[in-house]
SEMILUM-342301 format. One record per residue (C-alpha): chain; residue in three letters; x, y, z. Coordinates in Angstrom, 3 decimals, decimal comma. Example, Ala and Ser with C-alpha at 12.3 -4.5 7.8 and 13.67 -1.06 7.14 Angstrom:
REM SEMILUM-342301
kette->A&rest->ala&px->12,300&py->-4,500&pz->7,800
kette->A&rest->ser&px->13,670&py->-1,060&pz->7,140
//
This chain:
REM SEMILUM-342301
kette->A&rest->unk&px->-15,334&py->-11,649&pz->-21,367
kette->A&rest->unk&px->-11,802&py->-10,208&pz->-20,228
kette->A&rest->unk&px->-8,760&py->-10,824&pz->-22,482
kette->A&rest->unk&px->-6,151&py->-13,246&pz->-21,368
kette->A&rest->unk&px->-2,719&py->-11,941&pz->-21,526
kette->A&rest->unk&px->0,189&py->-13,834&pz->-22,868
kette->A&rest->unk&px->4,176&py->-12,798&pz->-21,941
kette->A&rest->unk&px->4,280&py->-9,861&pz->-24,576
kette->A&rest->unk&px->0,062&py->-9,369&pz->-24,404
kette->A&rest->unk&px->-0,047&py->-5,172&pz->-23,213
kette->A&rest->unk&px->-2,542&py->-4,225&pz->-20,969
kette->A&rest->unk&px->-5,600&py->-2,901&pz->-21,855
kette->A&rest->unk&px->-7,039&py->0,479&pz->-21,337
kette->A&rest->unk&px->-7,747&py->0,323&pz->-17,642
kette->A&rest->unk&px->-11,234&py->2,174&pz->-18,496
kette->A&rest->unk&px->-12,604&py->-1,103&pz->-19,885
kette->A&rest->unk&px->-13,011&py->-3,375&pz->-16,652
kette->A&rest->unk&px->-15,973&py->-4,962&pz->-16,375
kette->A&rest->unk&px->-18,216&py->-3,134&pz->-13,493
kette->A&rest->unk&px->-19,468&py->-7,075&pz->-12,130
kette->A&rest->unk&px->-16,836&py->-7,720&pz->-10,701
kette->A&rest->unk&px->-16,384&py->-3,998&pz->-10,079
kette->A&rest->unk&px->-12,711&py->-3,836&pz->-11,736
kette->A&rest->unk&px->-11,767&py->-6,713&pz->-13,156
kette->A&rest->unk&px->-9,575&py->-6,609&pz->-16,662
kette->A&rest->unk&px->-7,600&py->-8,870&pz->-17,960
kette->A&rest->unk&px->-6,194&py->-12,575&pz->-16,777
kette->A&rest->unk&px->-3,091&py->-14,171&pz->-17,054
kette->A&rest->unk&px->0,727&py->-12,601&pz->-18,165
kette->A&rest->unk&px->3,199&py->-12,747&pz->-15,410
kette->A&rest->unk&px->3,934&py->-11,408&pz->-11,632
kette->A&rest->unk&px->7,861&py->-10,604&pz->-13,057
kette->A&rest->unk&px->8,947&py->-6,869&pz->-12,020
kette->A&rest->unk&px->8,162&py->-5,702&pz->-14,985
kette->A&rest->unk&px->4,829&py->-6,521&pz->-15,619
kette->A&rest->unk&px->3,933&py->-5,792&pz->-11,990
kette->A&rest->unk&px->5,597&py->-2,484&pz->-12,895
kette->A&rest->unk&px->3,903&py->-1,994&pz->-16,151
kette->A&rest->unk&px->0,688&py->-2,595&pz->-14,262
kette->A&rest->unk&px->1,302&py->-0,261&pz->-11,184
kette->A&rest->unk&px->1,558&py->2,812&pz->-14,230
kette->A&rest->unk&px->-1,279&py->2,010&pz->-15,235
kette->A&rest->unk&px->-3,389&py->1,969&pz->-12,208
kette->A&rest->unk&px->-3,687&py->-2,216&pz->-12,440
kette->A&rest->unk&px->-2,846&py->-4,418&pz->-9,577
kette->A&rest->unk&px->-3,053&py->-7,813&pz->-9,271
kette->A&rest->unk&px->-5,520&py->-9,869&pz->-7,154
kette->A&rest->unk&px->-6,264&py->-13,371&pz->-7,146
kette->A&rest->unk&px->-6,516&py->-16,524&pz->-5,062
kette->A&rest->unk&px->-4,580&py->-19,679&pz->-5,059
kette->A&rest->unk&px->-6,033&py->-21,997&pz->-8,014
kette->A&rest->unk&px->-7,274&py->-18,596&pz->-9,878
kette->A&rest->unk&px->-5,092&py->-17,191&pz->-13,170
kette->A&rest->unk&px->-3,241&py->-14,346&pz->-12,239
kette->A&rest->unk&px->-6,327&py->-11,473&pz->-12,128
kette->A&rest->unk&px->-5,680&py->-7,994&pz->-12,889
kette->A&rest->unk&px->-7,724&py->-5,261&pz->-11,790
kette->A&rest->unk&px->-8,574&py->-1,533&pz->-11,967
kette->A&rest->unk&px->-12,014&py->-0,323&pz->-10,380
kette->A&rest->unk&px->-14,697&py->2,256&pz->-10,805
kette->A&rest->unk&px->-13,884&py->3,734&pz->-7,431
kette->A&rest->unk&px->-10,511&py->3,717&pz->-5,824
kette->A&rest->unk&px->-9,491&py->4,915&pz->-2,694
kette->A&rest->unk&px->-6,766&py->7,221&pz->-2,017
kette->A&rest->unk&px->-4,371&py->8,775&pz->1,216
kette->A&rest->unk&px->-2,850&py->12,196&pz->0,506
kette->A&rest->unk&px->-0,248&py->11,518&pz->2,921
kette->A&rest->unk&px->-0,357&py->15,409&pz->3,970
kette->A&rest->unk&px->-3,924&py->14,805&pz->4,768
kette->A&rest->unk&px->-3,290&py->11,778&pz->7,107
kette->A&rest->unk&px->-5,674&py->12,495&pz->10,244
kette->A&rest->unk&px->-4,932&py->10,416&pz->13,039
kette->A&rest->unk&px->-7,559&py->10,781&pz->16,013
kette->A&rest->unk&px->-6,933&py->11,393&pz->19,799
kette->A&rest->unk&px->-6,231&py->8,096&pz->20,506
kette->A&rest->unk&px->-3,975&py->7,413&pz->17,927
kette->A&rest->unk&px->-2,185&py->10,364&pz->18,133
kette->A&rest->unk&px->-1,621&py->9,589&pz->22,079
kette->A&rest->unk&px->-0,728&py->5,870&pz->20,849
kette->A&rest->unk&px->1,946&py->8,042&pz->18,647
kette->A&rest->unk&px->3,429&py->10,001&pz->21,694
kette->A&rest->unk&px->4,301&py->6,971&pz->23,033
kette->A&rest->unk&px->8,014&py->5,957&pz->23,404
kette->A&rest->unk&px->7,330&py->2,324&pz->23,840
kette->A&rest->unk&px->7,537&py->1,348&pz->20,105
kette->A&rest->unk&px->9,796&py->1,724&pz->17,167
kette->A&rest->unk&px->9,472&py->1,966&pz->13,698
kette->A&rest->unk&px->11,930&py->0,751&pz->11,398
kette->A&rest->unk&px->11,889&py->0,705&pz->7,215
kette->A&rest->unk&px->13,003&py->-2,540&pz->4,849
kette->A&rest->unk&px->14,441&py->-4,529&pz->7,390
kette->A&rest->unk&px->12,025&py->-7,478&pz->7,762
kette->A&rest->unk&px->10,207&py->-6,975&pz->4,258
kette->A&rest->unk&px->10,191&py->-10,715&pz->3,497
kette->A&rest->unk&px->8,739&py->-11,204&pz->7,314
kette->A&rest->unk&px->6,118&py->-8,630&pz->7,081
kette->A&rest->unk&px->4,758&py->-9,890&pz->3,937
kette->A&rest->unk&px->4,805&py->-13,344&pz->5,396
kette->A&rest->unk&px->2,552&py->-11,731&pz->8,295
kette->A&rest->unk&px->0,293&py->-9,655&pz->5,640
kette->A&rest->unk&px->-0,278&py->-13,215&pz->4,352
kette->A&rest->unk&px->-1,520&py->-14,923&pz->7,260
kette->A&rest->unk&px->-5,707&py->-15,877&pz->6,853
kette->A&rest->unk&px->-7,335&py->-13,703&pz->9,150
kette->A&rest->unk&px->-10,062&py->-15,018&pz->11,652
kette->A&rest->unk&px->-13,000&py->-14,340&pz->9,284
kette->A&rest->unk&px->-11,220&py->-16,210&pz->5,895
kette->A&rest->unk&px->-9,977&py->-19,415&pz->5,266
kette->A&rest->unk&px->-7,333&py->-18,439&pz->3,089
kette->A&rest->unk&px->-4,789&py->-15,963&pz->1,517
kette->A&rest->unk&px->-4,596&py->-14,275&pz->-1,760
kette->A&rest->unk&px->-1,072&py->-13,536&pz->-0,888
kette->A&rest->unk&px->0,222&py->-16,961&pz->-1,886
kette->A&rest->unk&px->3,578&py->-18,141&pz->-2,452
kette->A&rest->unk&px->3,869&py->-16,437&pz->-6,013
kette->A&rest->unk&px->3,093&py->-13,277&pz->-4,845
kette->A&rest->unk&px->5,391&py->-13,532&pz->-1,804
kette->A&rest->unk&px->8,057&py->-14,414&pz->-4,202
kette->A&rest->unk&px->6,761&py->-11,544&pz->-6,852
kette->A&rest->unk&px->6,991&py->-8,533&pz->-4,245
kette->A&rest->unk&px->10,192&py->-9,640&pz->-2,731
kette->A&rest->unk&px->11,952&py->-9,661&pz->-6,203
kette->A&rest->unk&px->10,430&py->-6,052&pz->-6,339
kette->A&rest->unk&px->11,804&py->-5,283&pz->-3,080
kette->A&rest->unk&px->15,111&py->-6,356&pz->-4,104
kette->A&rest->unk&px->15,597&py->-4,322&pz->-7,224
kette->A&rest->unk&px->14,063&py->-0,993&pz->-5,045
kette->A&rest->unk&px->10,465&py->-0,790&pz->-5,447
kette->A&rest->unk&px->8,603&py->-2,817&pz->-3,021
kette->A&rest->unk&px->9,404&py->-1,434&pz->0,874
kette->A&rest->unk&px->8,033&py->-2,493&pz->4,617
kette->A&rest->unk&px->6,879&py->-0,163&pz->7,154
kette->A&rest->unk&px->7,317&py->-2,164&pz->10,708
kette->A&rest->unk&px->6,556&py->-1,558&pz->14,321
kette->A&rest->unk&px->8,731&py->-3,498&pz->17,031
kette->A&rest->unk&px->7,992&py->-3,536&pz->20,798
kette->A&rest->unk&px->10,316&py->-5,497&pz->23,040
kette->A&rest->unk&px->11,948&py->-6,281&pz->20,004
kette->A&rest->unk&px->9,504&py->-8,225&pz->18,358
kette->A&rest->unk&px->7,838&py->-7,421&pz->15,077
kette->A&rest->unk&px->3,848&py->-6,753&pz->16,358
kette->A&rest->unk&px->2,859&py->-5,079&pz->13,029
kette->A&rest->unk&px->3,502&py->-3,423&pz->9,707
kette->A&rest->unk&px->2,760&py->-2,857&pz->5,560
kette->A&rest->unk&px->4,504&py->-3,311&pz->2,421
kette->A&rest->unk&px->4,011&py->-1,676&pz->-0,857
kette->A&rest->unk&px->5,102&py->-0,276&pz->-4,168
kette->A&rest->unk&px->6,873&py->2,667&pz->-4,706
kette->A&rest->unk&px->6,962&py->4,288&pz->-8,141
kette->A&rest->unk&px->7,057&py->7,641&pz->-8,642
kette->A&rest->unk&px->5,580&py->9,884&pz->-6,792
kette->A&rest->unk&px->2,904&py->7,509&pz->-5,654
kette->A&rest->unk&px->3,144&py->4,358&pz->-3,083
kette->A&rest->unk&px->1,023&py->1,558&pz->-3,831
kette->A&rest->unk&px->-0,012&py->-0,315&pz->-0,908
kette->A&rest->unk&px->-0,565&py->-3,945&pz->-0,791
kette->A&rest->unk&px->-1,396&py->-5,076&pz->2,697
kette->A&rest->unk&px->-1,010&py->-4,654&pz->6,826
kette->A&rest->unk&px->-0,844&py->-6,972&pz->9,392
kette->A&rest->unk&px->-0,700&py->-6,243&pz->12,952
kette->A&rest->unk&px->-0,529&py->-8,773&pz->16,330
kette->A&rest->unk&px->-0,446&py->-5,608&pz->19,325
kette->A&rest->unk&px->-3,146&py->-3,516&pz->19,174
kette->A&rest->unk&px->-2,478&py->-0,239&pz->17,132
kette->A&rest->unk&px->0,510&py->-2,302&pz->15,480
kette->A&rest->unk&px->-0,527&py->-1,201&pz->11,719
kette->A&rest->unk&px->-1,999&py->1,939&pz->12,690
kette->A&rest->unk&px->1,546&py->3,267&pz->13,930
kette->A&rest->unk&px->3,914&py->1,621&pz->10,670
kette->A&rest->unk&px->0,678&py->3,271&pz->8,522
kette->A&rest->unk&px->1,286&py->6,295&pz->10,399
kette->A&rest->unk&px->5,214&py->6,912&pz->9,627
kette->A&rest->unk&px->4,607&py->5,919&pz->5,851
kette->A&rest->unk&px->2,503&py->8,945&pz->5,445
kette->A&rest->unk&px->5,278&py->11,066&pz->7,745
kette->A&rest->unk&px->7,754&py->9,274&pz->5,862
kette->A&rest->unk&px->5,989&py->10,016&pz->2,234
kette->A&rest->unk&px->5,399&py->13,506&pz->2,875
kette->A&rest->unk&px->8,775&py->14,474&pz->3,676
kette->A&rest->unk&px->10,437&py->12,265&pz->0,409
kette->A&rest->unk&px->7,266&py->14,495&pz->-1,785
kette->A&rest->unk&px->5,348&py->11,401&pz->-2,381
kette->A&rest->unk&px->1,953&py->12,891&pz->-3,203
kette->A&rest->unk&px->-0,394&py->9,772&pz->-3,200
kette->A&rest->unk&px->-0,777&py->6,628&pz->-1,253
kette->A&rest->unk&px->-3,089&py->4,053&pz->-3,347
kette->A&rest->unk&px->-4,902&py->1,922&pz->-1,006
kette->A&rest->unk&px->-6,978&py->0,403&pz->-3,489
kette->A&rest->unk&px->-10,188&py->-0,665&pz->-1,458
kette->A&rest->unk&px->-12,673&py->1,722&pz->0,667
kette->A&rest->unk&px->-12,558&py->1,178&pz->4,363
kette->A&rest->unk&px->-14,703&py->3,778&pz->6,753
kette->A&rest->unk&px->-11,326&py->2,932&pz->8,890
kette->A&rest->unk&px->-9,066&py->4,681&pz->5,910
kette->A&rest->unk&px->-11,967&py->7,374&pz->5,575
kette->A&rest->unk&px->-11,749&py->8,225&pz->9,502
kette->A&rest->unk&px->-7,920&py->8,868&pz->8,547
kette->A&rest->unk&px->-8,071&py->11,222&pz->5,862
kette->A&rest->unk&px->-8,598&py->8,776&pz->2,737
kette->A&rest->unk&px->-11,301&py->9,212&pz->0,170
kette->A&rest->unk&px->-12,245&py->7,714&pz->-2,873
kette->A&rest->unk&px->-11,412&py->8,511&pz->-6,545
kette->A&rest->unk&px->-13,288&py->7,716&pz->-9,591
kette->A&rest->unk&px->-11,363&py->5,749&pz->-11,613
kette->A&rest->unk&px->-10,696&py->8,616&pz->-14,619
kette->A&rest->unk&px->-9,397&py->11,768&pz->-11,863
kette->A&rest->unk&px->-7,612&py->8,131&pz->-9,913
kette->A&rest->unk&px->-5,867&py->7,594&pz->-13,722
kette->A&rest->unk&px->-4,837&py->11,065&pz->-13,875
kette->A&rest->unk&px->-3,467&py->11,378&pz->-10,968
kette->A&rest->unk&px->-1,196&py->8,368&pz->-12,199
kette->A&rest->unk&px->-0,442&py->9,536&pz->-14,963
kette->A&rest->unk&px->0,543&py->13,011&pz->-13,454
kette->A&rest->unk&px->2,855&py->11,242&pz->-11,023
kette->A&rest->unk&px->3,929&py->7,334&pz->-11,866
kette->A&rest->unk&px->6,437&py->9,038&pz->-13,663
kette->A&rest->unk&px->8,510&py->11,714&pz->-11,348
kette->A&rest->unk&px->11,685&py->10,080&pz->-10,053
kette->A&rest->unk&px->12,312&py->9,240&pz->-6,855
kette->A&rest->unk&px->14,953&py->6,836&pz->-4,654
kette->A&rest->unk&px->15,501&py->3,538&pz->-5,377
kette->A&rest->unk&px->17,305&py->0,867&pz->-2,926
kette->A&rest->unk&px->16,776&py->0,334&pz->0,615
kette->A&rest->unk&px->14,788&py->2,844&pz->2,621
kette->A&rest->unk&px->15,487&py->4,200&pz->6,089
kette->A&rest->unk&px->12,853&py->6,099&pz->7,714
kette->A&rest->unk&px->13,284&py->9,929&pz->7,568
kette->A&rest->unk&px->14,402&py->11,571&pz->10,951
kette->A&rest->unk&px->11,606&py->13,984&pz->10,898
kette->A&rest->unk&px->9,280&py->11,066&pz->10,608
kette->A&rest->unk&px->9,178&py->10,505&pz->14,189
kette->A&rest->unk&px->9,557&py->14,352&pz->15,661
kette->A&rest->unk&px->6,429&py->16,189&pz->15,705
kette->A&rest->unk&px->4,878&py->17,185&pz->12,261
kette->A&rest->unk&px->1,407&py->18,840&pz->12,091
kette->A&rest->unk&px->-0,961&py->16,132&pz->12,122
kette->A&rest->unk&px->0,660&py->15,438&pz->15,398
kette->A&rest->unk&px->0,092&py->19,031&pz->17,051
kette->A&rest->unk&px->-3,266&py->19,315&pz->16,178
kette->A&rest->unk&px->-5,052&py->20,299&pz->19,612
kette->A&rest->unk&px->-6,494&py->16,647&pz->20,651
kette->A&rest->unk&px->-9,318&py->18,585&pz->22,743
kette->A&rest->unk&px->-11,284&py->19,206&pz->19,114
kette->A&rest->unk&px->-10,636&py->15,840&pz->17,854
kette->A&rest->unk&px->-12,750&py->12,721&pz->18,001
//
């Protein structure tokens, strides 16, 4: 059994989630900013689908982007040179999680429903939540939100309708992080996709230190605007592409 929270109920210690379902914790409580916020320093997220209770969830293994680390291969770092693409920060938040919550072709639905649209743009608007997007010809053809807290940026979801749309908005928020001294991008689940970029996983104790090492360091609030040297050449970019995969 997992407690059920009620609108004052604390979290519990994220080391007692069940292991089947790998993660799970508590039900219930609230998506308001300050629960979410409460939950983000204390390595919870939510994660549930439409007719569920809000599920909250913290598990054994969770996988994490240094964002000096980010390792783009050959292709993507040609993909990167190119000039035919831009990258903007916070202006289409509300649209890009719109897109992150479209089914994909293998599912039938969305755990991004309308309460968590609504949850993460009421984050957005008091400063925490903030979209990475790539336009070509104008139009929005990928992207990712997330939470920023700290030193760490939680991230929720990508989209992407042009091929390499994600890969490039993914690309910048690591730039982008590494420059503002963000030291940890959560991305939650294990992809080999992630791994191939520099991500690895975390047990969930050395993951909880790391929070607690960094949830707390301060950092901007408001709008975003990509940094400058976000889109010159950094190192990950100059790495010779003749020893790369």
């Amino acid at each position: 059994m997992i407690p059920v929270l009620g609108p004052d109920t604390p979290f519990p210690d994220p080391n007692k989630a069940l292991h089947d379902p790998n993660g799970l914790l508590a039900a219930g409580g609230d998506l308001s900013p300050g629960r979410l916020l409460d939950g983000y320093r204390r390595g919870i997220f939510p994660w549930f689908s439409e007719g569920e209770p809000i599920l909250w969830w913290s598990p054994s293994q969770r996988m994490v982007m240094y964002p000096g680390e980010f390792h783009p291969g050959r292709s993507l770092r040609k993909v990167l040179r190119n000039k035919d693409y831009e990258v903007r920060v916070d202006t289409a938040f509300d649209r890009v999680v719109r897109a992150c919550a479209e089914p994909r072709s293998s599912q039938s639905g969305t755990w991004i429903n309308h309460d968590m649209q609504r949850a993460y743009g009421l984050l957005h608007n008091v400063g925490h939540a903030h979209s990475f997007e790539t336009w070509m010809g104008g139009q929005l053809v990928g992207g990712l939100y997330g939470v920023a807290l700290g030193g760490i940026f939680y991230g929720e979801s990508m989209f992407s309708r042009a091929t390499d749309g994600s890969k490039i908005a993914f690309a910048h928020l690591c730039a982008h992080l590494h420059l503002e001294g963000f030291e940890l991008i959560d991305c939650q689940m294990y992809t080999s996709h992630l791994e191939r970029l520099g991500a690895r996983e975390l047990p969930r104790r050395e993951f909880l230190q790391e929070v607690q090492r960094l949830a707390g360091k301060p950092h901007a609030g408001g709008l975003w605007t990509l940094n400058p040297a976000a889109i010159r050449d950094l190192p990950w970019r100059a790495t010779d592409d003749h020893n790369d995969p």
